[in-house]
N, C-alpha and C positions, 0 to 999 in steps of 0.2 A: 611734682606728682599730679597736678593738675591740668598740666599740660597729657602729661601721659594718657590720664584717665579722656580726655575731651578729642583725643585722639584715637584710641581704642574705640571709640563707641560708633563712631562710620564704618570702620574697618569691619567689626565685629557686625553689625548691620546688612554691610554689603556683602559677604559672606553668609548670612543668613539670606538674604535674598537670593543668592546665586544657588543656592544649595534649593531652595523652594520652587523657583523655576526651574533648574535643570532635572528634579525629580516629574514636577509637573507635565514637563514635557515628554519625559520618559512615559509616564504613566498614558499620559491622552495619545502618543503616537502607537504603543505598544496596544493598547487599550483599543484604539481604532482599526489595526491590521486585525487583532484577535475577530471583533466584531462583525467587520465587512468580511474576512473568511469564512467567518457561520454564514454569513446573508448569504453568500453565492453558492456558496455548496449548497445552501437549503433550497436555492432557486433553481442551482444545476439538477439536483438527485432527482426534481419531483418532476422533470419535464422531459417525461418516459415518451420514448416514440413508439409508434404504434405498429404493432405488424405487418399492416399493410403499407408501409413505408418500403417495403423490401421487393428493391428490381429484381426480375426474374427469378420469383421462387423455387424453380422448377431447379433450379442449377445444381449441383451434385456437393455435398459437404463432406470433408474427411478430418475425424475428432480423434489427433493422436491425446492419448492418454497417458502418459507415465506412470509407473506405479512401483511401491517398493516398499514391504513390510505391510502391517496392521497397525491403522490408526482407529482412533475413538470411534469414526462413523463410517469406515470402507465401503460395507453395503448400501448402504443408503447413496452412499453419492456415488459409486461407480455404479449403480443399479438405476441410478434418476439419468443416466446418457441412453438409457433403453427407450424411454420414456417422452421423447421430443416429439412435437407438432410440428414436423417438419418430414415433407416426399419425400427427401433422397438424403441420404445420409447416410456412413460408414463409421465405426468406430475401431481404432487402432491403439489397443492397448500394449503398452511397450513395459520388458521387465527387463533387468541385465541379467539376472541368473534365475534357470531354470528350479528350484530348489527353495526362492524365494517363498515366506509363507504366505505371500497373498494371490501366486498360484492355483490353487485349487478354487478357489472363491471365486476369482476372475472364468475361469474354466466352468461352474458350475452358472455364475447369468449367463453366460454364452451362449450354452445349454439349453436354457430357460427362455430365451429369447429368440428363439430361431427366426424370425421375421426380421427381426437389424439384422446385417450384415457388419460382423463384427468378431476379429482375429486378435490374439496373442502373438505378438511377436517378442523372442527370446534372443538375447546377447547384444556386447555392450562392444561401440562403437568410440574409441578413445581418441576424439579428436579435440578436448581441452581437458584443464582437471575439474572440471563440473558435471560432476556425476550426471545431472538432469538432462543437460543436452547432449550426454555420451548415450544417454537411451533414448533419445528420441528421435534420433537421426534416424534409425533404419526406418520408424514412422511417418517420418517426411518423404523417405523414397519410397516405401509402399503406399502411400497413398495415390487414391486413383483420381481423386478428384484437384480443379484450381484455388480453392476456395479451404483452407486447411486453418482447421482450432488448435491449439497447444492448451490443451485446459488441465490443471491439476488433480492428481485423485483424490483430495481433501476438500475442492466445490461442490455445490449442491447444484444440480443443471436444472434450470426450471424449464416446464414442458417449451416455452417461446424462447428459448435460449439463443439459437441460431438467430430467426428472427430480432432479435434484442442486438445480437452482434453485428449482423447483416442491414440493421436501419440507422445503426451510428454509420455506416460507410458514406462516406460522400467522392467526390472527385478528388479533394486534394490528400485524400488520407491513404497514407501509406498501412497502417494497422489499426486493429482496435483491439484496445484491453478494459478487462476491469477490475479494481482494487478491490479483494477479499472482504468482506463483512462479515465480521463475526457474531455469534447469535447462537444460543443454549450454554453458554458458560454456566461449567459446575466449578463452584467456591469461587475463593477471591482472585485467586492467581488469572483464571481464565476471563472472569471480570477485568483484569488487567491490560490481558491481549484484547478483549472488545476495546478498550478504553485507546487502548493507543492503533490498532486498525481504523476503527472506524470513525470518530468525531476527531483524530488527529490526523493522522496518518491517509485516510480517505478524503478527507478535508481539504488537504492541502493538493493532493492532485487533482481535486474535481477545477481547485481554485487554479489552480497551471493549466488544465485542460478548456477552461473558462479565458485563460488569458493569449490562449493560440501557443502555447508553452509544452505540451503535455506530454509524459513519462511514460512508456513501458512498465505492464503492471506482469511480470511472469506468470503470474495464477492462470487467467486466461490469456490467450493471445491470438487473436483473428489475421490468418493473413491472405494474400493473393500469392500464388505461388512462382508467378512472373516477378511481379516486386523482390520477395526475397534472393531469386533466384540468378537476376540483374545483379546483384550486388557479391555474388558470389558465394548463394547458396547456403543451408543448413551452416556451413563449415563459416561463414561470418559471424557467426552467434559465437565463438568462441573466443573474439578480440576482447572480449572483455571477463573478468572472474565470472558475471552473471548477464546470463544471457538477453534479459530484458534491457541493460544498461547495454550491450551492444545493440539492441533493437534499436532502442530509441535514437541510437546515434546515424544506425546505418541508413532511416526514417528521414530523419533531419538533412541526413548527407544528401536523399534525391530526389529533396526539395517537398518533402511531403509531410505531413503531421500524424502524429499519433494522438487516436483518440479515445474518448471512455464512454462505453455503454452506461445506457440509465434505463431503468437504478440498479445498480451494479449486482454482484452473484453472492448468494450469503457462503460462509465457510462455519458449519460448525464445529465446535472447540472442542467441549464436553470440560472434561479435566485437564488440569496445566500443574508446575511448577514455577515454582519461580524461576530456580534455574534454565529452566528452557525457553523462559519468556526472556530472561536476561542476556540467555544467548545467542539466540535470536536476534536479539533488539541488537545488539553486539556487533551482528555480522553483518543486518542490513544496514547499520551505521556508518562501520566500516567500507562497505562498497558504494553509499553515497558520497561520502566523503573523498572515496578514490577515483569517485568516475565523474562527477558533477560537484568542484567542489566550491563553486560558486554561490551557488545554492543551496550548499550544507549548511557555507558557516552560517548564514543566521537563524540554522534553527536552534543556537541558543535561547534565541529571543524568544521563541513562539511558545515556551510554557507558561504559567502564571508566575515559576517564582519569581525572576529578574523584577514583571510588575507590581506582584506585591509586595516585595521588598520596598521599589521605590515610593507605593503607596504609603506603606508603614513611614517611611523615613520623612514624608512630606508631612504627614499628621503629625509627627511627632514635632518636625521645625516649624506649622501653623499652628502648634495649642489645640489640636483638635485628638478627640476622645478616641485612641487605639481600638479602643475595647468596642466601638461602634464601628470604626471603619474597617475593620480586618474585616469583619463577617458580611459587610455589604459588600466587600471587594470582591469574594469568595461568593456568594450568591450571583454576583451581577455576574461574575466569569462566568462560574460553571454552569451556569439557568442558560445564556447563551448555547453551550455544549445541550442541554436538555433539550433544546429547543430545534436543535436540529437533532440529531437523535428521533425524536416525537414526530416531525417534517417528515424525517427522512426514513420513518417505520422502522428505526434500528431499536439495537438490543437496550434495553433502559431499565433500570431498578432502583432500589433503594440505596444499592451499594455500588452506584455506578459514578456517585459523586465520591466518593472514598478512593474507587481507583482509578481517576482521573485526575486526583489531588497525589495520590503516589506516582501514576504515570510524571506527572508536572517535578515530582521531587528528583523523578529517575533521569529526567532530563539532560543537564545538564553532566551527569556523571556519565553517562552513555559517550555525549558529547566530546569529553574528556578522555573517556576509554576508546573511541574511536581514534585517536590520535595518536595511541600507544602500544600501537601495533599492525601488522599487515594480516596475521595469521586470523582463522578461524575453524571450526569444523562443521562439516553442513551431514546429517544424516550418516557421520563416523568415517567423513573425509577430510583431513586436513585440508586447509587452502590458504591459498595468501592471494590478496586484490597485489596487482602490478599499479601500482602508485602513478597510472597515465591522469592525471583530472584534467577537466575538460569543463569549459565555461557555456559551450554550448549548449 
């Protein structure tokens, strides 16, 4: 018995140790990417170029619009494209059916603004199953100008919009987009989508567009009409379920980058569901995973629980007090996320740590659910991502 016992006690030791650094390590490698991706997104957001940055102002802009039904803020933001500090400019609002109820609203700034030049164009051009870019084609070919926006009708366009997009341009950039910020959420649900937009979801591409890496954001999308046009036109954006994830590839393919305006465009929310923020989350999971899946998989990693977990489990194998380190864990994380949030003049509350700790929970299960299926529905279209991924 003696033997046994004096031999058990290393084993049982070096097991303990093993289990104490491989937590530790977890925590400080996890711990460090979380950190350094605040640092740069706070240092990316805030180093806004300036309008006069922008070669040849004088150049002519043409802002296809998509539109389709009534959302929480329709007038506000398809009424803020009237409104730009910018000579020359066109707006090309795109519907696929005549009958649609955001029809008359669109017809009425029209109205209201006789100074833009700025048309309704009706019916839907079926050249993939993506409703979006089956209406926006005929926008692409009415427009008169090289220099052509793809912006969403749920942006808010601030008056230096163009400008803003036109001073990220540089020589090697094929596009410029930028990632939706949300801002006005009513209740928690809509605090939700702020929570995973902007301090996650915004984060991580300012940090790819930071590391010469950088994504297609569909919301906005700036382009030159020669570039796209090289590549085989409107009708390219259909290689993939979602048109941004063919963007950035066709970008890539002719050697040129896609980049991100700063400080990017707010979206506001108003009211959400859960369900819609679930579904959502759902679908763009799904098409990152099927288009880039390189860089999907480790956004298991990127919420707090995997780290708190391994926080917890390290306390508990060092004899240190749970009941103190859970909530420094949870402060030092999400004070991080405040902190840029605060930097970065996004949406910020009381209840903004509440659902960035459910976004964190929903992670992984998203994760999960990404992988258990192709289908989705986008605005009451079935769809399936074609399972190409692509490490590039």
């Amino acid at each position: 018995m003696n033997v046994i016992r004096r031999s058990s006690i290393p084993v049982t030791s070096k097991a303990m140790t093993t289990l104490i650094l491989s937590t530790g390590a977890l925590c400080a490698i996890l711990g460090f990417v979380h950190f350094t991706s605040i640092f740069i997104a706070t240092i990316r957001v805030r180093r806004a170029v300036p309008a006069t940055a922008v070669a040849n102002p004088g150049e002519g802009v043409s802002i296809v619009r998509p539109v389709c039904g009534i959302e929480n803020f329709s007038e506000a933001t398809l009424t803020s494209a009237f409104h730009l500090d910018y000579p020359h400019y066109e707006i090309l609002f795109c519907v696929a059916r005549a009958d649609d109820p955001i029809v008359p609203l669109v017809h009425r700034l029209i109205a209201a603004h006789p100074q833009i030049p700025a048309r309704l164009l009706v019916g839907n051009d079926r050249i993939s199953a993506n409703p979006k870019l089956n209406n926006i084609v005929k926008g692409w070919v009415a427009a008169r100008h090289d220099w052509i926006v793809m912006a969403d009708s749920n942006v808010l366009l601030p008056r230096d919009f163009i400008q803003r997009l036109r001073g990220a341009w540089r020589p090697d950039t094929g596009l410029v987009c930028s990632p939706p910020i949300g801002f006005v959420p009513a209740g928690l649900w809509a605090e939700l989508e702020c929570a995973f937009l902007n301090t996650y979801q915004s984060r991580w591409q300012y940090v790819a567009d930071a590391a010469g890496i950088g994504f297609a954001q569909g919301k906005v999308m700036l382009w030159r009409r020669s570039i796209l046009e090289a590549a085989g036109g409107i009708r390219a954006l259909a290689a993939e379920a979602a048109e941004d994830a063919a963007a950035t590839k066709l970008v890539r393919d002719a050697g040129l980058r896609v980049r991100l305006v700063t400080p990017p465009f707010l979206q506001p929310l108003g009211l959400r569901t859960l369900g819609e923020v679930w579904r959502r989350q759902v679908r763009w999971a799904r098409l990152r995973r099927a288009t880039f899946r390189m860089y999907f998989v480790p956004e298991l990693f990127t919420g707090a629980l995997i780290p708190f977990a391994a926080a917890l489990t390290l306390a508990a194998a060092s004899d240190w007090p749970i009941g103190a380190v859970a909530p420094a864990f949870l402060a030092l994380w999400y004070g991080a996320e405040a902190i840029l949030a605060r930097g970065a003049g996004w949406h910020l509350s009381y209840r903004s740590p509440v659902a960035w700790l459910l976004r964190d929970l929903m992670l992984p299960v998203l994760w999960c659910a990404s992988w258990m299926g192709n289908g989705f529905v986008w605005r009451g279209n079935a769809m399936r991502v074609a399972d190409r991924s692509s490490s590039a």
